[in-house]
N, C-alpha and C positions, 0 to 999 in steps of 0.2 A: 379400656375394656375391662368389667367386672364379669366375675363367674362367678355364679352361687353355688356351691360347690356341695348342698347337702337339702335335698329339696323335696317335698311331696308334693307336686303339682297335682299329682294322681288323684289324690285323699276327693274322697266327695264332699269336705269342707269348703274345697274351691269352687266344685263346678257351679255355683249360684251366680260369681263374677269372676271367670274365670279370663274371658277375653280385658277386661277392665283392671286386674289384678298385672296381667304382663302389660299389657298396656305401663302401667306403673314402672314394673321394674326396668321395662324398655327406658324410660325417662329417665328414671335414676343410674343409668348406663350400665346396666347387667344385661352381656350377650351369650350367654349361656348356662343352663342349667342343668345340674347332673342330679338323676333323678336313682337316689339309691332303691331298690328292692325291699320291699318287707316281707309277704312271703307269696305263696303261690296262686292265693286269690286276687292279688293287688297287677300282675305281671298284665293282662290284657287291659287294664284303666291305664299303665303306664305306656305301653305301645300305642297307647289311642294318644298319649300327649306326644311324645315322639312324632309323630306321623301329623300332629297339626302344627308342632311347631320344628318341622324341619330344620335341621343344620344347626339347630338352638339349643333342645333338647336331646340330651342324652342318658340313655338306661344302663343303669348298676346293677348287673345282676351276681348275687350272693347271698348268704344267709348273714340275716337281720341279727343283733346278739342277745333280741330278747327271747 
């Protein structure tokens, strides 16, 4: 079992393929991904991935160091 341990699933870079993209990491055997915080705009796009990928995804919540 792999974790990715530093992830912005969130980012609107993904949402185009986003089911297609874990799909991937699924195959290459990554079963979960910790999805750190950037700042307070980003916190509802990131419980919207939490919440579809259940049990999978999980939120870092803290301040980002930029």
């Amino acid at each position: 079992m792999l974790i990715d341990s530093h992830t912005h699933l969130y980012s609107d870079q993904f949402s185009e393929d986003f089911d297609e993209m874990i799909d991937r990491a699924t195959e290459a055997g990554i079963a979960h991904f910790l999805l750190p915080n950037v700042d307070v705009e980003s916190i509802d796009a990131m419980h919207t991935v939490v919440d579809k990928l259940t049990g999978r995804a999980h939120a870092m919540m803290g301040l980002h160091p930029c």
